[in-house]
N, C-alpha and C positions, 0 to 999 in steps of 0.2 A: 576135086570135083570131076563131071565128067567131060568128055570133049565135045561131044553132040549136048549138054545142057542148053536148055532154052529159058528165056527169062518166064520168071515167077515171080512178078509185081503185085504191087496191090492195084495198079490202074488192068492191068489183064483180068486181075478175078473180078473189078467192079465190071469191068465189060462182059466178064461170061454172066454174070448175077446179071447185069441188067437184060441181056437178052434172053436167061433160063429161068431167070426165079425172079422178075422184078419185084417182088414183095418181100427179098430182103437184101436189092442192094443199095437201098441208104441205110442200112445197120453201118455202126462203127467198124474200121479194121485195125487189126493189131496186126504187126506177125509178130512170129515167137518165135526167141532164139533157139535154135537146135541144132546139133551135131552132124546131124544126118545128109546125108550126100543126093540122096534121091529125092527126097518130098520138100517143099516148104508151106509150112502151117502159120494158119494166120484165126485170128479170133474172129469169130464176127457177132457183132453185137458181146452181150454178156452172157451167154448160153449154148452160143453153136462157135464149130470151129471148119473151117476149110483148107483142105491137103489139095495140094496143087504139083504134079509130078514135076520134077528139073530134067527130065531125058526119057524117050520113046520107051525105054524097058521099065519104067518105074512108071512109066503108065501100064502097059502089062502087068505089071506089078500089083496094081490097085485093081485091075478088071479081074485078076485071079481071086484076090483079097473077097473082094465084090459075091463072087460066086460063093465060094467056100464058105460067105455066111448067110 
C-alpha cells in the first residue's frame, strides 16, 4: 500500500451517498476483492458500483480518468 492511504470504508461512502446522492444510499454495499493499490471498489445495489481513491494521487488519478472520457 501506500503511506499517505486514507481509509476507504463502507461507512465513509454511505456518508458521501448520503449527503451527494441520498437516493442511493440505502442500496446494499459489497466491496470487492481486488488487487489494486490505489482504488477500493465496492458494489452498490445490484447494478452500479463505486471507486473510492486510498491516496491523494489516485484521486488525480480518477479526475484525469474523468476528463479523458
Amino acid at each position: 500500500m501506500h503511506e499517505n492511504d486514507r481509509p476507504a470504508t463502507s461507512s465513509v461512502l454511505k456518508s458521501l451517498l448520503r449527503d451527494q446522492a441520498p437516493e442511493l444510499a440505502d442500496l446494499p454495499l459489497r466491496r470487492v476483492a481486488s488487487g489494486g493499490t490505489d482504488n477500493v471498489i465496492f458494489r452498490l445495489g445490484a447494478d452500479l458500483c463505486a471507486r473510492l481513491p486510498r491516496h491523494p494521487e489516485a484521486a488525480t488519478l480518477c479526475l484525469a480518468e474523468r476528463q479523458a472520457l
